[in-house]
C-alpha positions as CSV (number, residue, x, y, z in Angstrom):
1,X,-99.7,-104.3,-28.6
2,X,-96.2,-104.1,-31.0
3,X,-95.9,-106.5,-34.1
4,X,-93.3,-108.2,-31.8
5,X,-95.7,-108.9,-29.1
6,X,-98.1,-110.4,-31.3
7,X,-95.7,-112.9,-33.2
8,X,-94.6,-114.2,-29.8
9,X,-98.6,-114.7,-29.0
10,X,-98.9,-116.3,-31.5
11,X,-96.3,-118.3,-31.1
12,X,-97.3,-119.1,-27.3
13,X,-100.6,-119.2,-27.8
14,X,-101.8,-119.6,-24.1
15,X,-105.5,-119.4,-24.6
16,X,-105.2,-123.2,-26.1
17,X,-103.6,-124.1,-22.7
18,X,-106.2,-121.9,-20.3
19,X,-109.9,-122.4,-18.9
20,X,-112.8,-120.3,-19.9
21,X,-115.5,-119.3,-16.9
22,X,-118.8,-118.1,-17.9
23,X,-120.3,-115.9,-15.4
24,X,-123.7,-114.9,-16.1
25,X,-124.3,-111.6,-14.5
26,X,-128.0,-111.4,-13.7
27,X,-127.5,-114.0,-11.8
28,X,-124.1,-114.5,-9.7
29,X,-124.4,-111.8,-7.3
30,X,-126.6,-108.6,-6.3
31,X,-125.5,-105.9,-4.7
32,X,-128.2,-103.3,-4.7
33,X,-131.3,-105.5,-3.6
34,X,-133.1,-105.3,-6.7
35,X,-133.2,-108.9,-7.0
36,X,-130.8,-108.9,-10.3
37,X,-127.1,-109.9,-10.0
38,X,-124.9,-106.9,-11.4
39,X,-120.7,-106.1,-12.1
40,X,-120.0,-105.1,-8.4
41,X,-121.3,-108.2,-7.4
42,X,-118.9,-110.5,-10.1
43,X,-115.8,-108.5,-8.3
44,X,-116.8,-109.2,-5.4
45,X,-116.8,-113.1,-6.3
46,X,-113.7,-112.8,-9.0
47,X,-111.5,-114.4,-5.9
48,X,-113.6,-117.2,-5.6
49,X,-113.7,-117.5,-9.5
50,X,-109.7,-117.2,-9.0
51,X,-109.5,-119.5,-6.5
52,X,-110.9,-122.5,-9.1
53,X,-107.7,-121.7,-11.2
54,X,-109.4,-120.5,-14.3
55,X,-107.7,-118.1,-17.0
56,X,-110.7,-116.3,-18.6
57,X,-114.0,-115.0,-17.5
58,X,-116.9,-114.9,-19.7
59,X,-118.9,-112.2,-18.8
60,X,-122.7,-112.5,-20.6
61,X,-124.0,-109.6,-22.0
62,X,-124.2,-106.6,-19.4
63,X,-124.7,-103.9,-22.3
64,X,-127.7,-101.3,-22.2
65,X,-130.4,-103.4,-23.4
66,X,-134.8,-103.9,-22.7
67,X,-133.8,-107.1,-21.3
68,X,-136.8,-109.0,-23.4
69,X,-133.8,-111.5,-23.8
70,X,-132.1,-110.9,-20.7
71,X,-129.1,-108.7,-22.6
72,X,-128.9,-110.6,-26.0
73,X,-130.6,-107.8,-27.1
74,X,-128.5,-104.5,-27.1
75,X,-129.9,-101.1,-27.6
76,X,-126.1,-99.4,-26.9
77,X,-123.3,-101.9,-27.5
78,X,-120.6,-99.0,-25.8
79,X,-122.2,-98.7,-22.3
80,X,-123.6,-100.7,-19.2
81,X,-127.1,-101.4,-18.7
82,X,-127.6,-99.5,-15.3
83,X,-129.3,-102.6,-13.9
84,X,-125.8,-103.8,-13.8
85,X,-123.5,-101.0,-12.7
86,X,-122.1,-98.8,-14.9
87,X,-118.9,-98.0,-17.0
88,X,-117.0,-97.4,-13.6
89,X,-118.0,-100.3,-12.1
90,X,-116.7,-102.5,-15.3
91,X,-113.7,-100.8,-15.1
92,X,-113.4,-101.7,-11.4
93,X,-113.9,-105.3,-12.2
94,X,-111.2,-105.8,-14.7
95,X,-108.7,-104.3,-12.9
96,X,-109.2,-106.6,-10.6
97,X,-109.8,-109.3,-12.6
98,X,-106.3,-108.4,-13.8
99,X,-105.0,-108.2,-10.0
100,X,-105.9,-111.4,-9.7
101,X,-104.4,-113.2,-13.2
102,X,-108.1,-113.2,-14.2
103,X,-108.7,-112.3,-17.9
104,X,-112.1,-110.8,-18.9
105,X,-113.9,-111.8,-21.9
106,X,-117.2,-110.0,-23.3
107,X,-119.8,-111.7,-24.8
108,X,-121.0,-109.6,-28.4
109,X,-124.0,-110.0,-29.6
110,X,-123.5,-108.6,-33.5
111,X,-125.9,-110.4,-35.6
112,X,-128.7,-108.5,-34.1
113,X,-129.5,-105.7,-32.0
114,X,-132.8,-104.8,-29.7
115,X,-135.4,-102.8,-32.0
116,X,-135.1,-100.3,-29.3
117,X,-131.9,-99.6,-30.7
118,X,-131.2,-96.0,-32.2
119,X,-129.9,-97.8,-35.4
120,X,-133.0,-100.0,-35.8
121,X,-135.6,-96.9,-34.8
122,X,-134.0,-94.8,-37.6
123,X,-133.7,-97.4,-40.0
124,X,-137.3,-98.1,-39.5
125,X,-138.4,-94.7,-39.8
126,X,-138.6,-94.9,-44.0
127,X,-136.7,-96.3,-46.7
128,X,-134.9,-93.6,-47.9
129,X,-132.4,-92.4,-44.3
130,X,-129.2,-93.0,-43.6
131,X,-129.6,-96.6,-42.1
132,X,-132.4,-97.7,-44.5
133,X,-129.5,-100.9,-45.4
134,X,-128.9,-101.3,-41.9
135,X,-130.9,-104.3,-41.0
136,X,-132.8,-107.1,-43.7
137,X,-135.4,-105.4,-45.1
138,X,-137.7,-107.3,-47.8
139,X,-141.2,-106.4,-48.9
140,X,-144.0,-108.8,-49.0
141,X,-144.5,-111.3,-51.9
142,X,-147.4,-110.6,-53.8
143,X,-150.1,-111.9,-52.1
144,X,-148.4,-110.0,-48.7
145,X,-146.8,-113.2,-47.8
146,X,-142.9,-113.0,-46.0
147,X,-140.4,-113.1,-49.0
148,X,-139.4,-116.8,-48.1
149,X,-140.2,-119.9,-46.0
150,X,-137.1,-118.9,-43.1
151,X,-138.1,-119.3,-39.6
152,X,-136.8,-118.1,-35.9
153,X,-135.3,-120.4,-33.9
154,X,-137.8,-119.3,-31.1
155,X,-140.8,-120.1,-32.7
156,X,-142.5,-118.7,-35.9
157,X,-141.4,-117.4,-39.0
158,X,-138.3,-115.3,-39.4
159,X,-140.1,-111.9,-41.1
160,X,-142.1,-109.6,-39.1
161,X,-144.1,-106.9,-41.0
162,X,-143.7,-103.3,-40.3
163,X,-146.1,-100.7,-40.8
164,X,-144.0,-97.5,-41.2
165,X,-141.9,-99.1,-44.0
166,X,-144.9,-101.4,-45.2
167,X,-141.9,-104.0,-45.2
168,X,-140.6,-107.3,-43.3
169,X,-138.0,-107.0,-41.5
170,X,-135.8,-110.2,-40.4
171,X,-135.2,-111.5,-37.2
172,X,-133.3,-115.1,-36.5
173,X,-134.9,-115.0,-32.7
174,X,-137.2,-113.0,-31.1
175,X,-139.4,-110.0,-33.0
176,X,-137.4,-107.4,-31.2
177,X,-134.2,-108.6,-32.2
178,X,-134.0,-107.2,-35.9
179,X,-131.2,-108.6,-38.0
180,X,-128.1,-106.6,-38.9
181,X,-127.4,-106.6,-43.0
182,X,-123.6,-108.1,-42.5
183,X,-123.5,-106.9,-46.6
184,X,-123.5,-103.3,-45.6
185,X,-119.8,-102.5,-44.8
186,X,-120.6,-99.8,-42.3
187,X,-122.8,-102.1,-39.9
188,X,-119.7,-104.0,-39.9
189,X,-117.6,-101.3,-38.8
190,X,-119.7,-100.0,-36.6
191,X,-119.6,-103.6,-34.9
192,X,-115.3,-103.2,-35.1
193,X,-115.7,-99.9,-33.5
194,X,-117.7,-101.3,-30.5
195,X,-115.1,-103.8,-30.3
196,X,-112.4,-101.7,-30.0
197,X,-114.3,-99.3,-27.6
198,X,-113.9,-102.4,-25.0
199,X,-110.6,-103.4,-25.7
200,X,-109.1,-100.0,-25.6
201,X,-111.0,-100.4,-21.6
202,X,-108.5,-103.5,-20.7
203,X,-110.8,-106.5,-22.3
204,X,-109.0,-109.5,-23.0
205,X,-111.5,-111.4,-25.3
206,X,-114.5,-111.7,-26.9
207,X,-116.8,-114.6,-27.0
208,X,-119.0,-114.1,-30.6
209,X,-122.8,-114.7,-29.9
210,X,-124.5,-116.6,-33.1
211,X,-121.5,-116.1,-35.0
212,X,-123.0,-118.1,-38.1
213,X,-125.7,-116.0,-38.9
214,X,-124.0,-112.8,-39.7
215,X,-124.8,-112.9,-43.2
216,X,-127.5,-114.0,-45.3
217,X,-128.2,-114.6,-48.7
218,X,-129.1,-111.6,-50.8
219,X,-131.2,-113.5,-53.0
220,X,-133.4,-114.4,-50.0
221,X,-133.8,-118.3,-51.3
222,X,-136.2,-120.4,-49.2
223,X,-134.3,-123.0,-47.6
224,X,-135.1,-126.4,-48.4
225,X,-136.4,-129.5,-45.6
226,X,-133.7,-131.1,-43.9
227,X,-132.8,-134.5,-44.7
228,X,-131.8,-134.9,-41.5
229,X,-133.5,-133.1,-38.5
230,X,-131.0,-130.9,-36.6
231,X,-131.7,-131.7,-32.3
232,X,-128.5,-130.3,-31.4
233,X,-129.8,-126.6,-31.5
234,X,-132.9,-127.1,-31.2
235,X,-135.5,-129.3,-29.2
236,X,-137.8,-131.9,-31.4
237,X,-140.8,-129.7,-30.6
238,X,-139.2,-126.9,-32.6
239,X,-139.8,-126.8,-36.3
240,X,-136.8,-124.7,-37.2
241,X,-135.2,-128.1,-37.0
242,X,-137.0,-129.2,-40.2
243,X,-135.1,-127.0,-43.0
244,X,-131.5,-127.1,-43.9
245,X,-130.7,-123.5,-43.3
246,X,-128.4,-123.0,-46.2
247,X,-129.6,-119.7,-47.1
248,X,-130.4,-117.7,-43.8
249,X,-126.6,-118.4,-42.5
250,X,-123.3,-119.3,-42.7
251,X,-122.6,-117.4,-45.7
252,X,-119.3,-117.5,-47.3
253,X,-118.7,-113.8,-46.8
254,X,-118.4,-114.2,-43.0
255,X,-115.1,-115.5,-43.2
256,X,-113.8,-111.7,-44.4
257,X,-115.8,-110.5,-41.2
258,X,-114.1,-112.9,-38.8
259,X,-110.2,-112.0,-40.6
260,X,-111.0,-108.4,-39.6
261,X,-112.4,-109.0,-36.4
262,X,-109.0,-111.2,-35.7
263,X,-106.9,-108.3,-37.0
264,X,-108.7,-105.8,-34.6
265,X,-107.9,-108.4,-32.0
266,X,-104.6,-109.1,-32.6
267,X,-104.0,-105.4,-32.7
268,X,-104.5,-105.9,-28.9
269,X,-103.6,-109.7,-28.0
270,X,-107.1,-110.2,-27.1
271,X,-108.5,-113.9,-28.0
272,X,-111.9,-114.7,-29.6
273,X,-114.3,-117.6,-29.6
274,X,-117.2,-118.0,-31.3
275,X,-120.7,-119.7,-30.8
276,X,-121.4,-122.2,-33.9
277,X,-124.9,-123.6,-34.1
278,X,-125.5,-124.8,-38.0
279,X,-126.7,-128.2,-39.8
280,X,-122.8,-129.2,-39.6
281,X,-120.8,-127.5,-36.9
282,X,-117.4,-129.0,-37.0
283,X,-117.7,-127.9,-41.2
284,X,-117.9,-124.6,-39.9
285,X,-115.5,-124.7,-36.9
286,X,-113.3,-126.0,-39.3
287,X,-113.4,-123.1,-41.4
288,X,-113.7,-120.4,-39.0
289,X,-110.5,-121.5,-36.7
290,X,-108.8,-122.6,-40.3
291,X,-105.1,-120.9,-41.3
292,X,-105.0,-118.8,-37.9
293,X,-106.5,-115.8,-39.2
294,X,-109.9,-116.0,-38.2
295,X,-111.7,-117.2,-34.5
296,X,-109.0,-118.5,-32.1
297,X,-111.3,-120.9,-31.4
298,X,-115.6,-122.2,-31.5
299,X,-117.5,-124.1,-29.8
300,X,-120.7,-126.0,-30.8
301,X,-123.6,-127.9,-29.2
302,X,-122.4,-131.1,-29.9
303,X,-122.0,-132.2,-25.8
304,X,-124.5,-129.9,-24.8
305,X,-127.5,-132.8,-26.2
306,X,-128.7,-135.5,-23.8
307,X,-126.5,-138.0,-25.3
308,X,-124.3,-138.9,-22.7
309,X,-122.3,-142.1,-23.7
310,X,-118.7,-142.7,-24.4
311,X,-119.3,-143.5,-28.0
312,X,-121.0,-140.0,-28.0
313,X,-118.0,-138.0,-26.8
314,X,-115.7,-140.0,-28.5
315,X,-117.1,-139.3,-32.0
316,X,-117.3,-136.2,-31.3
317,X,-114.1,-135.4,-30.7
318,X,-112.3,-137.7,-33.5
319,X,-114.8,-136.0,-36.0
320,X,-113.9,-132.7,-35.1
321,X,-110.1,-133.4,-34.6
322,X,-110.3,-135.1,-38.4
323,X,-111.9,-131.8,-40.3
324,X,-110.5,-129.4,-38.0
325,X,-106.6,-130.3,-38.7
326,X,-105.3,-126.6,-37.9
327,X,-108.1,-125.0,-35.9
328,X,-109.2,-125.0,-32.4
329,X,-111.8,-126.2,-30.3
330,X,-113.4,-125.3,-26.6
331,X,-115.9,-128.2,-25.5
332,X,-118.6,-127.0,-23.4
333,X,-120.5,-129.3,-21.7
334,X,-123.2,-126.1,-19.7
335,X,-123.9,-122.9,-20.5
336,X,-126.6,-120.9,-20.3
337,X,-128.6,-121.8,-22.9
338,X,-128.8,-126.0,-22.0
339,X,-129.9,-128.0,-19.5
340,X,-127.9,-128.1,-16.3
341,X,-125.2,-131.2,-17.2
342,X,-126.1,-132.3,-13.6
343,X,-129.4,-133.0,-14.8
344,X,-128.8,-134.0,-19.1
345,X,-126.5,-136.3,-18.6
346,X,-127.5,-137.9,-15.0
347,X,-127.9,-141.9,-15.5
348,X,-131.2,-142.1,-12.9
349,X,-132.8,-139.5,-10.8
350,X,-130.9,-137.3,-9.8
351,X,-129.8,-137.4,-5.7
352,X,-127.1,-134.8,-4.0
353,X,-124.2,-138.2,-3.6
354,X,-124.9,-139.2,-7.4
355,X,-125.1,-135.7,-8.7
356,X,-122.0,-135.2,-7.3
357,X,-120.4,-137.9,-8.4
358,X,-121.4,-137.0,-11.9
359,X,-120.1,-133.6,-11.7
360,X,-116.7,-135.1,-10.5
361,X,-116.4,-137.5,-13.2
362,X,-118.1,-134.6,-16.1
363,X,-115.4,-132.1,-15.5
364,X,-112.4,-134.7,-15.0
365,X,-113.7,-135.7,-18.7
366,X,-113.9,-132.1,-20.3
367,X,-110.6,-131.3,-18.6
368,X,-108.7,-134.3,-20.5
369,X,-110.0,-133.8,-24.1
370,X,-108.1,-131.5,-26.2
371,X,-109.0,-128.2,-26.2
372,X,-109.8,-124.9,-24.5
373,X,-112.3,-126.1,-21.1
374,X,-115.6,-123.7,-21.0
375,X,-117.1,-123.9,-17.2
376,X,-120.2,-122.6,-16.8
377,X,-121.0,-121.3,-13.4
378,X,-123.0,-123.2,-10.5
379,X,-121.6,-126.9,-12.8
380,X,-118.3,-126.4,-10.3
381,X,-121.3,-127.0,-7.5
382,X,-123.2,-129.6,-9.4
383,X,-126.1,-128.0,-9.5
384,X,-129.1,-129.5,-11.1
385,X,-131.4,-127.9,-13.5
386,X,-134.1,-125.8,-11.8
387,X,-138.0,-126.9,-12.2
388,X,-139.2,-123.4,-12.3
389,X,-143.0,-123.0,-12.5
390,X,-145.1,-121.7,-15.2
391,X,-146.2,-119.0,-13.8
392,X,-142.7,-118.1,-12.9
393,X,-140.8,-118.5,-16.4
394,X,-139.2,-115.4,-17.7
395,X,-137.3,-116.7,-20.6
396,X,-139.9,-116.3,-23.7
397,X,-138.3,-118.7,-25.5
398,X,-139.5,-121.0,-23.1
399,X,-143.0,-119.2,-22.5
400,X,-143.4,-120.3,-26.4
401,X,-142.6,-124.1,-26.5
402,X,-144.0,-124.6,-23.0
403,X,-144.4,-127.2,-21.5
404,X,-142.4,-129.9,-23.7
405,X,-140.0,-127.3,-23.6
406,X,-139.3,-125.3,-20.5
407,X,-136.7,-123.0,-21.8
408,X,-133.2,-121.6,-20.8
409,X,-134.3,-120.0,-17.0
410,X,-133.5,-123.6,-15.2
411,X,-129.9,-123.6,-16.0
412,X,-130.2,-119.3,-14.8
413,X,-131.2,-119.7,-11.5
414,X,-129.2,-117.7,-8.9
415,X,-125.9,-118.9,-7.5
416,X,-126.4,-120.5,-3.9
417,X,-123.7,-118.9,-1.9
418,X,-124.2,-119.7,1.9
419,X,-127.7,-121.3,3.5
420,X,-127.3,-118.1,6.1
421,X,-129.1,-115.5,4.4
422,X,-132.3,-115.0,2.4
423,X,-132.3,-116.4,-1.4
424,X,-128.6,-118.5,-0.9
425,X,-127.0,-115.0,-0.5
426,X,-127.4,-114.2,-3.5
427,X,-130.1,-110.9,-2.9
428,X,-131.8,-109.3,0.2
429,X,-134.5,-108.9,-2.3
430,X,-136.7,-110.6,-4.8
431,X,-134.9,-112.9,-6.7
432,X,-135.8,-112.2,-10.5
433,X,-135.7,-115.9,-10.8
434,X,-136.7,-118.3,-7.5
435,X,-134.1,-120.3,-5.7
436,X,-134.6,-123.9,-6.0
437,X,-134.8,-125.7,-2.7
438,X,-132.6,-128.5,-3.6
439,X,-129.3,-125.3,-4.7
440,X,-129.9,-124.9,-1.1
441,X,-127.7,-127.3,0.5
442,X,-125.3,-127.2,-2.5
443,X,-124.5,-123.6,-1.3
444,X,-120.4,-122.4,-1.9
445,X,-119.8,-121.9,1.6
446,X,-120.5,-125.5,2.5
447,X,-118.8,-127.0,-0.4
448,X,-115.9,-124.7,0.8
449,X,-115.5,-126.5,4.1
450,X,-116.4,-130.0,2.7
451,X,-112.8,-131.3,1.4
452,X,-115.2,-134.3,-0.8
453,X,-117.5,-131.3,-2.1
454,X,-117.6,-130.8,-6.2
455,X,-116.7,-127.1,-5.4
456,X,-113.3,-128.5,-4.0
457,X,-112.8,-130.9,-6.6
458,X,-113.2,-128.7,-9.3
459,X,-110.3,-126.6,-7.3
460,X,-108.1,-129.8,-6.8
461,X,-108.2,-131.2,-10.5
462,X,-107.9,-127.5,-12.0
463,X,-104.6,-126.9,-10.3
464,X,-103.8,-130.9,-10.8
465,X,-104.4,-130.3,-14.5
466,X,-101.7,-127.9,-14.7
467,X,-99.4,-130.1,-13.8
468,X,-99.6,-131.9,-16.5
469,X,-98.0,-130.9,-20.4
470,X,-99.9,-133.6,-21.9
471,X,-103.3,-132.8,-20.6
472,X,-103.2,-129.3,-21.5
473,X,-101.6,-129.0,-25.2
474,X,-101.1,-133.3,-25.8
475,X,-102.3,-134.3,-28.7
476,X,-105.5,-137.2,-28.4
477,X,-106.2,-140.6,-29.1
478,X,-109.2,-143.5,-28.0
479,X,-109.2,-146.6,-27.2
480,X,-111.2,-149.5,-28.2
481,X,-112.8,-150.6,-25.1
482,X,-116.4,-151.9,-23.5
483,X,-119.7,-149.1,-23.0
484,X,-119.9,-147.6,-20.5
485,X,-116.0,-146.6,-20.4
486,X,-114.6,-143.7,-22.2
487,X,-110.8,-144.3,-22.8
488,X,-108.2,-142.0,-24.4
489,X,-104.2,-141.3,-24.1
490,X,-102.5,-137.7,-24.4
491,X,-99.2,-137.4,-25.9
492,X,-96.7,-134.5,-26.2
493,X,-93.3,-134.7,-27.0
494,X,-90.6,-135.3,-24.2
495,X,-93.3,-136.6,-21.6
496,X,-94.5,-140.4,-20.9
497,X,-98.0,-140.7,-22.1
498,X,-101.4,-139.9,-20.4
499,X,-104.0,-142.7,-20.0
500,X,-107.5,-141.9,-18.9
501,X,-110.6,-143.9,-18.3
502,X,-113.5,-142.6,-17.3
503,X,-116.6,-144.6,-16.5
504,X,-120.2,-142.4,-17.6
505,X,-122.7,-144.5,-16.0
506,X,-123.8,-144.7,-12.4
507,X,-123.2,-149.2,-12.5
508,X,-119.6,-149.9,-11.5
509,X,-117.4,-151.6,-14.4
510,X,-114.9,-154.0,-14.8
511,X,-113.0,-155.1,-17.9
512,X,-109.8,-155.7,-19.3
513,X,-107.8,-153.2,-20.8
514,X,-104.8,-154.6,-22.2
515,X,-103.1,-150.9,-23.0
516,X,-103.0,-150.5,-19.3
517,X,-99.9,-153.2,-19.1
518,X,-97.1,-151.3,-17.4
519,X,-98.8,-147.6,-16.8
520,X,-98.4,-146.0,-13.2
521,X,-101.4,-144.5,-11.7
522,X,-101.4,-141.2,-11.4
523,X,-102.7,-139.3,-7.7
524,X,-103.8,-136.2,-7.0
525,X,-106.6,-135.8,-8.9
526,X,-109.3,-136.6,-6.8
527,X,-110.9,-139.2,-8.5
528,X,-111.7,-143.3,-7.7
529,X,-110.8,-145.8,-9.9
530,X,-108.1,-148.4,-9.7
531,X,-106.3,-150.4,-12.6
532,X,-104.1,-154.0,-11.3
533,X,-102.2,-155.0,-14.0
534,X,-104.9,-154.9,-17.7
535,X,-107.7,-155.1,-14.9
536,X,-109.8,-151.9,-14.9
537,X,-112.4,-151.4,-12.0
538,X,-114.2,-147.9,-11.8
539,X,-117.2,-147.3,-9.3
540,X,-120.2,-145.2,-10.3
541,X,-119.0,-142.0,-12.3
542,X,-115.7,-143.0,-11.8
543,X,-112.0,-142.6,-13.2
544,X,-108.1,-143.4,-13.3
545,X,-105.5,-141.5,-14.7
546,X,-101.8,-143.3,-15.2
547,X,-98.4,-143.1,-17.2
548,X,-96.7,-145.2,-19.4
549,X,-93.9,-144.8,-20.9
């Protein structure tokens, strides 16, 4: 892309105005009958994706990998696992991705790699070859303790010995997912050249897995106890909630790392967004989306807790829109890595009418806050989490906490496509995770004829959205007004304002609302809710949308 091309993205930066789609492959479609979803099976869905009137596709890692964390552990960062296809069949599915307006977004994984990776079997092979530096290497205090009190976030401390080296080796998550030394200037371009090896292939983005734990400190300083227990990353059962991590991440020198991953990308017009899971996340999406020359935009886990209330979202989004004054922000309400939202946030048990309802009333809120929307697949359904059995769990996160904490494979259940076939469509073999019963009757191609469905909704306020200047680049305010209701206005210049009232229980509310005096209700989005005058009345999971001027 010419210097010309990227000042005028930059000046129409159409990423802050688009919606994100994560896709997670082992799971949307299979093709082959081996029970795992794969690349020719996300083309064959891309116009369904389309058809929700999304921008970007978030594809989750697809890479050559052992799978002992389902692809977030990459053993060749430049080709496809064959489990999923191969470099053909990705090439197949961005072209049409890009028939269809689609853009496609990889997910890298940099802070780590698989130990069956060809850097991590060399560098373990002595400490005297090429890649000795390659990875955190530290050797044993001297009563053979690890060199520090750092721990994994799944489970256990953070230092696993090595008996060809006779040293620990880090690792921030699982034992076979050896941590990359960031302070070695060839691992980092090594990690630039992967980058480019996709981009040169058509990609339009990359979402940055972990992105805060890049670097760590060289002194290898314990970390100290947290004054205040971190539940946002990690469940209360986990004991990596207990330290401040101060010293096993977000290290200064990852801003230099990010500036030359935005250069490579602007080279290209290809957007970033990065994953931000720290003590303080909006201090660090403030200063990695800071001065435009860093990530395009982050994301944290701050609405993907339990906490569903409207004094909840709303600080959220006024903190983060007070310390990040020139950066970015995508709120993500699912992935895969959290508890379905149909299930979090659901006020009772959850039933197919309320679940509904919720994911209705979920996705008109995301879709009004400012910032980039991420969707994560099977929440356009309203799918619930999944109850998989022990005996059934594949995630070992999850095998590890077990059972106060189940782990990530509920939200990674395959996609229900029709009630027709065997497994909800999704394989005429084994699925590699079950199908729950209740997905079943949630399945696309009933949603698809059911005008009411969440499927459709999602379609109708998407396109609705679009519609509307203030919704997607307005800048937001709150109002002061009785739990359970969530209030805001959108404002951009030469357009009446936005109201927006959204009620986040399953009661129905009344109150007054004197802000409402004189606003027009707005139709078309698919929502129930009805304002007369300052009087607000919203049924169960509902919402209203006006103007005024």
């Amino acid at each position: 892309m010419s210097s010309t091309q990227n000042a005028q993205n930059d000046q129409n930066p159409w990423w802050k105005e688009a919606i994100i789609f994560q896709v997670y492959p082992r799971s949307y479609l299979d093709t082959d009958g081996d029970g795992v979803g794969d690349l020719a099976g996300i083309t064959a869905k891309l116009d369904y994706i389309a058809s929700l009137g999304v921008d970007i596709v978030w594809l989750s890692p697809f890479f050559k990998s052992p799978m002992k964390d389902f692809g977030y552990d990459i053993s060749d960062y430049c080709d496809v696992d064959p489990l999923f296809g191969n470099l053909d069949d990705f090439d197949k599915l961005v072209a049409k991705a890009h028939s269809l307006g689609l853009k496609i977004m990889i997910d890298q994984v940099m802070s780590h790699t698989a130990d069956a990776h060809p850097w991590f079997v060399e560098s373990r092979s002595s400490v005297d070859n090429p890649k000795a530096d390659w990875y955190v290497w530290s050797d044993p205090l001297p009563d053979g303790n690890p060199p520090n009190n750092w721990l994994s976030v799944f489970g256990g401390s953070a230092w696993q010995w090595d008996t060809r080296r006779k040293q620990y080796y880090m690792h921030n998550f699982l034992v076979s997912q050896p941590q990359l030394n960031f302070h070695n200037p060839d691992v980092q371009q090594a990690h630039l050249d992967s980058l480019r090896f996709w981009l040169e292939r058509g990609v339009d983005g990359v979402r940055m897995d972990a992105c805060v734990f890049h670097f760590h400190d060289r002194q290898l300083r314990s970390n100290p106890p947290a004054l205040v227990r971190d539940t946002s990353t990690v469940t209360d059962v986990n004991p990596y909630g207990m330290q401040a991590h101060i010293h096993d991440k977000t290290q200064p020198e990852n801003i230099a790392f990010l500036q030359k991953v935005r250069a490579l990308l602007d080279e290209y017009g290809a957007v970033s967004i990065g994953e931000v899971s720290s003590d303080d996340a909006l201090a660090q999406m403030a200063e990695y989306t800071a001065g435009g020359d860093k990530l395009h935009m982050a994301y944290s886990f701050n609405l993907l807790t339990p906490e569903f209330s409207s004094a909840h979202i709303r600080r959220q989004v006024e903190e983060f829109n007070e310390r990040v004054t020139d950066g970015w922000g995508s709120w993500s309400v699912g992935n895969h890595d959290a508890i379905r939202v149909a299930t979090r946030w659901s006020d009772g048990p959850w039933t197919p009418q309320a679940g509904a309802a919720l994911a209705k009333l979920v996705l008109a809120m995301q879709l009004s806050l400012k910032g980039t929307p991420c969707l994560y697949q099977g929440d356009e359904l309203g799918l619930p989490e999944a109850d998989v059995p022990y005996e059934l769990l594949q995630d070992p996160y999850g095998i590890t906490f077990w059972p106060e904490f189940k782990g990530r494979d509920g939200c990674r259940t395959p996609m229900p496509w029709t009630a027709e076939a065997p497994n909800a469509g999704f394989t005429t073999g084994t699925p590699w995770l079950p199908v729950p019963g209740e997905h079943l009757g949630l399945n696309a191609e009933a949603q698809d004829k059911d005008p009411h469905s969440p499927l459709n909704f999602a379609r109708t306020i998407i396109h609705w959205r679009r519609t509307l200047p203030q919704l997607t680049r307005g800048e937001i305010a709150f109002f002061d007004v009785p739990e359970p209701a969530l209030a805001l206005r959108r404002d951009v210049a030469g357009h009446p304002t936005v109201l927006a009232v959204f009620n986040v229980t399953n009661q129905p509310v009344t109150f007054d609302w004197p802000d409402a005096a004189g606003a027009q209700a707005l139709a078309g989005h698919g929502l129930a809710g009805e304002v007369a005058g300052t009087t607000v009345t919203l049924p169960p999971y509902g919402g209203w949308f006006g103007t005024k001027a």
